[in-house]
C-alpha positions in Angstrom: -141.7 59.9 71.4 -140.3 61.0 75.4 -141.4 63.5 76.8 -138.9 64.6 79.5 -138.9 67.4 81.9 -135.0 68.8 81.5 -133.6 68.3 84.8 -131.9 71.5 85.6 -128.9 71.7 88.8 -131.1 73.5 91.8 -128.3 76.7 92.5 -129.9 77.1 95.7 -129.5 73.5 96.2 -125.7 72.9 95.3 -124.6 76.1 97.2 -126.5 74.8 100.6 -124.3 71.2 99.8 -121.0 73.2 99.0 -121.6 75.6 102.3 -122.6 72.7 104.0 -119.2 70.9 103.5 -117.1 73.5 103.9 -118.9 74.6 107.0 -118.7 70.9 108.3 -115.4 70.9 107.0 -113.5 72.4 110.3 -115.4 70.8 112.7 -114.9 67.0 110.9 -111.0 67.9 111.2 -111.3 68.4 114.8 -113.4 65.1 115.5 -111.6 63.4 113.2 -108.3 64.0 114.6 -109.1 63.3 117.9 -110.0 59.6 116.3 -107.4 57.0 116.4 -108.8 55.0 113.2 -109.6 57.9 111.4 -106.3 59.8 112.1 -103.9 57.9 109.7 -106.6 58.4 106.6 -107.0 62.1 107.6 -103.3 62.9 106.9 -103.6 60.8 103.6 -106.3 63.3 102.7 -104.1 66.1 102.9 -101.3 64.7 101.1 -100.7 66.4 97.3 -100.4 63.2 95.8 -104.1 62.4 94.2 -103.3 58.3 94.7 -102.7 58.9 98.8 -106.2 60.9 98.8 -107.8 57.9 96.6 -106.6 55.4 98.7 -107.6 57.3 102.4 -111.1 57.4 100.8 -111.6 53.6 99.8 -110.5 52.7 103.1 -112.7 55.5 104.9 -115.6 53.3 103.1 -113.9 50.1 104.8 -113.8 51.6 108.5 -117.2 52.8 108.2 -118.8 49.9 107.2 -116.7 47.6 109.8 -117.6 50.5 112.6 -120.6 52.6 111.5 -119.6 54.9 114.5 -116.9 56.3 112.9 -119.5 57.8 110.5 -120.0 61.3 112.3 -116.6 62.3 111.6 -115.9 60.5 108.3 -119.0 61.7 106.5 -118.2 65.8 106.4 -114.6 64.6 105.2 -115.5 62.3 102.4 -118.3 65.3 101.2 -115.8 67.6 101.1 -113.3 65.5 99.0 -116.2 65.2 96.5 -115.1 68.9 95.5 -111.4 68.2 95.0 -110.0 69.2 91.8 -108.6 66.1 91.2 -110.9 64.0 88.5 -109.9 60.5 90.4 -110.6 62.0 93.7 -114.0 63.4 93.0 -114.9 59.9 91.7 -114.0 57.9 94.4 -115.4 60.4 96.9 -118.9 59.6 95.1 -118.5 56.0 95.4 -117.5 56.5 99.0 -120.5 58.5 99.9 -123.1 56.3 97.8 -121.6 53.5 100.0 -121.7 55.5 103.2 -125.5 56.8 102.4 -126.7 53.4 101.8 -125.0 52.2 104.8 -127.5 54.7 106.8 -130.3 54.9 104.6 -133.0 53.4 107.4 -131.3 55.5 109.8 -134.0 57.8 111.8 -131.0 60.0 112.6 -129.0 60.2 109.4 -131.6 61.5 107.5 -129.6 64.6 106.4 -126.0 63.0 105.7 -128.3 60.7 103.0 -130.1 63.3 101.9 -126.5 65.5 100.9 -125.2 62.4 100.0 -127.6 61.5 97.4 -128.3 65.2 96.2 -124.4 65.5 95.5 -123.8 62.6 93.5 -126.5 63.9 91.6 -124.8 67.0 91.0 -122.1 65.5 89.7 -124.0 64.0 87.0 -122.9 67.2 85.5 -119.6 67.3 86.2 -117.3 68.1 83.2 -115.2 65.5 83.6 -116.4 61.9 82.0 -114.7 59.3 84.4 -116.6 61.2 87.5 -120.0 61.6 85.5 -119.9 57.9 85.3 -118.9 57.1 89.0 -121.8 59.5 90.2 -124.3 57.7 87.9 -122.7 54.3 89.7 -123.4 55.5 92.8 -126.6 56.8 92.8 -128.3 53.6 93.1 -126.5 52.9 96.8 -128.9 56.0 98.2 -132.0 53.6 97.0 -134.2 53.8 94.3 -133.1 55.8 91.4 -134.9 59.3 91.3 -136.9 60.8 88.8 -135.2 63.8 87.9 -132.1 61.4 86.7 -134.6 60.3 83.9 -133.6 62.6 81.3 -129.7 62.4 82.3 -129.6 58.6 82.2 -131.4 58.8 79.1 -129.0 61.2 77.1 -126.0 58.9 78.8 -127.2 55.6 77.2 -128.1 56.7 74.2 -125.3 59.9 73.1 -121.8 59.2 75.5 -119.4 58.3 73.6 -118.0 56.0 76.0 -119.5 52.7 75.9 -118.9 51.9 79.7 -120.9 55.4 80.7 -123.8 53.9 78.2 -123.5 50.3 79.9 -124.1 52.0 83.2 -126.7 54.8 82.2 -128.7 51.8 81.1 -127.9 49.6 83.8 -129.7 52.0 86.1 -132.6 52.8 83.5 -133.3 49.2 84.3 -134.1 50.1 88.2 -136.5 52.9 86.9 -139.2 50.5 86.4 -142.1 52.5 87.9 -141.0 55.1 85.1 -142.4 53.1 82.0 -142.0 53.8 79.3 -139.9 56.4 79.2 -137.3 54.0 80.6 -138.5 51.3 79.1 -138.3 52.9 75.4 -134.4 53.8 76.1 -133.5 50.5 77.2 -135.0 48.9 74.0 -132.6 51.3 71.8 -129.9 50.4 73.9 -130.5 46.9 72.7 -129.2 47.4 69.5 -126.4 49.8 70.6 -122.5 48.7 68.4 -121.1 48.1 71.3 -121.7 44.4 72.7 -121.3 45.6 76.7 -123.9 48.3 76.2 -126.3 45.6 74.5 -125.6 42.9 77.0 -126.6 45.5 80.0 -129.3 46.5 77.6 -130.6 42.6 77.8 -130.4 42.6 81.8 -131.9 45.7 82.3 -135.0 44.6 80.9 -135.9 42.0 83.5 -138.2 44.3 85.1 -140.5 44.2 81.8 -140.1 41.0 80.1 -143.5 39.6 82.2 -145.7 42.7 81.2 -144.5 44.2 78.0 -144.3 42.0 74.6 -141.9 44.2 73.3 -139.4 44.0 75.9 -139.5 40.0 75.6 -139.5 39.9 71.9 -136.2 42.4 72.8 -134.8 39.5 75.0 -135.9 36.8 72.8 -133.7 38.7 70.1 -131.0 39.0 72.2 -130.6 35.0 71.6 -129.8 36.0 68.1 -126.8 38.5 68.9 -123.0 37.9 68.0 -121.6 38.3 71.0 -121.7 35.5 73.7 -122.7 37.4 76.5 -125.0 38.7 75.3 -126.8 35.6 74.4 -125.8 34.1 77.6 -127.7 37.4 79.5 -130.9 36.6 77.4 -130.7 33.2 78.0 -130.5 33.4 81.8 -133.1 35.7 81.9 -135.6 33.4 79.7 -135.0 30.5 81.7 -135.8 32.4 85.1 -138.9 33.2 84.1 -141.9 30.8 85.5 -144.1 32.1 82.8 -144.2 33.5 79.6 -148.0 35.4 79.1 -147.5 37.2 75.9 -148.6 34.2 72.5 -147.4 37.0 70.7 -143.9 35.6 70.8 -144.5 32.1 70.1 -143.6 32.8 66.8 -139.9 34.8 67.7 -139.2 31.1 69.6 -140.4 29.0 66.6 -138.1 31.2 64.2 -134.9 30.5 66.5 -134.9 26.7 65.0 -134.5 27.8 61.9 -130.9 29.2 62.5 -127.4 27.1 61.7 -126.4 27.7 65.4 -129.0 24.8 67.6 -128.5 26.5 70.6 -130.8 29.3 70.4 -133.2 27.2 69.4 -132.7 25.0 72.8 -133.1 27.8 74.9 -136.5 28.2 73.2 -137.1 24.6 73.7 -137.3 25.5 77.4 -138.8 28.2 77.0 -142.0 26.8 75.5 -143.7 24.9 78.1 -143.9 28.1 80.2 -146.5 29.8 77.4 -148.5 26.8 78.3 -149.9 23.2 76.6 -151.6 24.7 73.9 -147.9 26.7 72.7 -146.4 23.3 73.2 -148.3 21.2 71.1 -148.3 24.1 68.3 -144.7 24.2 68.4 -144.0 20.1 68.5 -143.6 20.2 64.7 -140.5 22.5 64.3 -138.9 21.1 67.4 -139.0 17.6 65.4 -138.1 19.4 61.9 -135.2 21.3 63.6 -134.1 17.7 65.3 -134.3 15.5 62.2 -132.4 18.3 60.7 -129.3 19.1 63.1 -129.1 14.8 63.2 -128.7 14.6 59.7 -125.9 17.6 59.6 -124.1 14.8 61.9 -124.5 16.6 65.0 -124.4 15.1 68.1 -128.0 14.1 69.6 -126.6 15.8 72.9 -126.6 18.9 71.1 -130.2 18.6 70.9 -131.0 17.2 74.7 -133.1 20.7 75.5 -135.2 20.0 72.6 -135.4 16.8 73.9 -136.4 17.3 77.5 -139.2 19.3 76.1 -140.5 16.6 73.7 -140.5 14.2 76.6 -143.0 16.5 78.3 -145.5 15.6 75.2 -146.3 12.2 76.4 -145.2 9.3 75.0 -148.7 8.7 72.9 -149.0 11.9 71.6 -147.6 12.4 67.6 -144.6 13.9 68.5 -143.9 11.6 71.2 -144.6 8.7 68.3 -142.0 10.4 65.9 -139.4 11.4 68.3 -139.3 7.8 69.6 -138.6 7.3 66.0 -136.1 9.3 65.3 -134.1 8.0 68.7 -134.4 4.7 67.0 -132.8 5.9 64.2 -130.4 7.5 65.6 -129.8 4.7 68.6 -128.8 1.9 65.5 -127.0 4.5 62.5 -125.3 7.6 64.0 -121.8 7.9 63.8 -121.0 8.9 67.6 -121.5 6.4 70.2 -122.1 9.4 72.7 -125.2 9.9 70.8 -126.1 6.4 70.1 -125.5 6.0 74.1 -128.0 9.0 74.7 -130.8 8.2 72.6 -130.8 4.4 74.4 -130.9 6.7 77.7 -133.6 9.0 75.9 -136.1 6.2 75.1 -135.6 4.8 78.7 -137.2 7.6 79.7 -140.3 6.8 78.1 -140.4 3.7 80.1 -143.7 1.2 79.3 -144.7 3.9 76.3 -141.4 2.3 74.2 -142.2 -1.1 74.1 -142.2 0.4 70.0 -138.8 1.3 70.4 -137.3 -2.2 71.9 -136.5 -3.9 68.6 -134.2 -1.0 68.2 -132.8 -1.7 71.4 -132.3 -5.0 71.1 -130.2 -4.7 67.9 -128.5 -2.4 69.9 -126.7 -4.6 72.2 -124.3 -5.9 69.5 -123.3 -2.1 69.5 -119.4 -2.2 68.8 -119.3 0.4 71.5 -119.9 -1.3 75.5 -121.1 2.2 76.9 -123.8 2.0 73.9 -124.5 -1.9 74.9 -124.5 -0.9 78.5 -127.3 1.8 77.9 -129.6 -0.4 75.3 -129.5 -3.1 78.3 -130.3 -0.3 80.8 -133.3 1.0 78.4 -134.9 -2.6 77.8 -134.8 -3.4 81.9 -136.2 -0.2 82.7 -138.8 -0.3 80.0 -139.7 -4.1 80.9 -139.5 -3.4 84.4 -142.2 -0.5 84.1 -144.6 -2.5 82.1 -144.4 -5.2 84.4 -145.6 -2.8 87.3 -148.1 -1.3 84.7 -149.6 -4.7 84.3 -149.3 -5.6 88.2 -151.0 -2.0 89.0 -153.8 -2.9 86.2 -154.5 -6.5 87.9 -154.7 -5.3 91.4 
């Protein structure tokens, strides 16, 4: 269960911001005025249309960032805007200043513009208007690392809005709250089974922090192979295959279960995934990457469907019992399936165990009356390469 501290708005705090602007408020006017760049997006800010004020803050943003000297004058204006009644406005203004504060968050002398910066967007975490609620939480992750007293807001946002692209952010940011596990941790992994497929697939990414150190947030991942929606797949996928190592044995058995499935490609991705949980992982899961091949080949699929299971039987070694069966199997497959892509690709396949096939070139060799000349071309390939190895073998052994 969380235990959160309710984060509560600071009065004292929000009336020293709002003073603060409108006190800065002249003064930026003046300066700003007087600035030939500036000058043009000042007048936009005091026009009655709420687009014309939009537009002079994106391109405040712009001249700041091009010419960070502009900043003195830009910064009071841009906090001030953030109190415009104007939903639009107020967003924008937040995504300005997030961008303006993280432009000068290692500056010595800027100290205080980041510090109103960041404590206003924060405020407006509150706001009572959705579409600026969301561009504060945005934003808030341009002043740096995400601060704890957004914990219990980003929380309630990912798990109760309504709006699905509030929830996709909330989480999206519980994700850079990794020195708060698990309180972050724990939302994320609900998030993971939110209806909506944007929330889940932010859900996925955010857990990239965890997946090395909690089994739970990999087994969340690993599940995420399972989900409905492509991207989301996709997003556990990439984050699988980053990984240089998987510590937790625990899961060995949520990989093994993805061969199972009609779809083969969750099951590939956990084809790669198993030599990072080590040689002993490997060798326990050899026998259900060869039931889940002989499987998919007799549905008729193509062996290219299969090539990441594959890659990973390869790594067995050519002696070992699965390296004995799957040479088998490409045999099989080399002289009776119906595609020549994948008759081509398992000659190319049982290359690749070089002097280890000289089993496998009677299959080969029957291969080369092939109707198909790409599958002739890649039998003859195969039988050179594999005679060409075990010559050097035997060259190497005489020596």
């Amino acid at each position: 269960m969380l235990k959160h501290k309710r984060w509560v708005q600071n009065p004292l705090l929000t009336s020293v911001a709002f003073l603060g602007a409108l006190g800065s408020g002249w003064w930026a006017w003046q300066v700003s005025l007087e600035d030939a760049i500036l000058r043009p997006r000042v007048e936009q800010l005091r026009s009655l249309e709420a687009d014309d004020r939009v537009a002079a803050l994106a391109e405040i943003a712009l001249v700041v960032s091009v010419q960070p000297e502009h900043h003195a004058a830009a910064f009071p204006l841009v906090l001030e805007a953030a109190t415009d009644h104007d939903a639009n406005v107020r967003s924008q203004a937040l995504i300005t200043l997030g961008d303006l504060a993280g432009q000068i968050q290692n500056t010595a002398d800027r100290v205080e513009d980041h510090r109103l910066a960041r404590n206003t967007i924060l405020n407006h975490f509150r706001d009572h208007n959705p579409q600026v609620r969301e561009a504060a939480v945005a934003s808030v992750v341009r002043t740096g690392p995400v601060p704890d007293e957004a914990l219990f807001v980003l929380t309630r946002f990912a798990g109760e809005d309504r709006r699905a692209s509030m929830r996709s952010v909330a989480v999206e940011r519980l994700g850079q709250m990794e020195h708060r596990m698990p309180d972050a941790l724990a939302a994320i992994l609900r998030a993971v089974a939110d209806p909506d497929p944007m929330v889940r697939e932010s859900a996925v990414k955010a857990l990239a922090p965890w997946i090395a150190t909690d089994v739970q947030a990999m087994r969340a991942v690993i599940g995420g192979l399972r989900d409905k929606q492509a991207t989301v797949r996709q997003a556990a996928a990439w984050l699988i295959l980053k990984m240089t190592a998987i510590p937790h044995a625990e899961v060995l058995s949520d990989l093994l279960a993805l061969f199972d499935l009609p779809d083969h490609w969750p099951g590939g991705i956990a084809a790669l995934a198993l030599p990072k949980m080590g040689e002993s992982a490997l060798r326990e899961a050899a026998p259900s990457l060869i039931v889940s091949l002989r499987q998919g080949l007799k549905s008729n699929l193509g062996l290219t469907e299969f090539s990441r299971h594959l890659q990973t039987l390869l790594q067995l070694g050519a002696a070992s019992p699965a390296g004995v069966q799957t040479r088998v199997i490409l045999g099989r497959c080399l002289l009776n399936h119906e595609a020549p892509g994948s008759r081509q690709f398992a000659a190319y396949c049982l290359s690749r165990y070089g002097s280890q096939a000289v089993d496998s070139l009677p299959a080969l060799n029957e291969a080369l009356n092939d109707p198909d000349d790409g599958v002739r071309d890649a039998a003859k390939r195969a039988i050179n390469a594999i005679n060409a190895d075990q010559a050097h073998a035997k060259a190497q052994s005489v020596s």
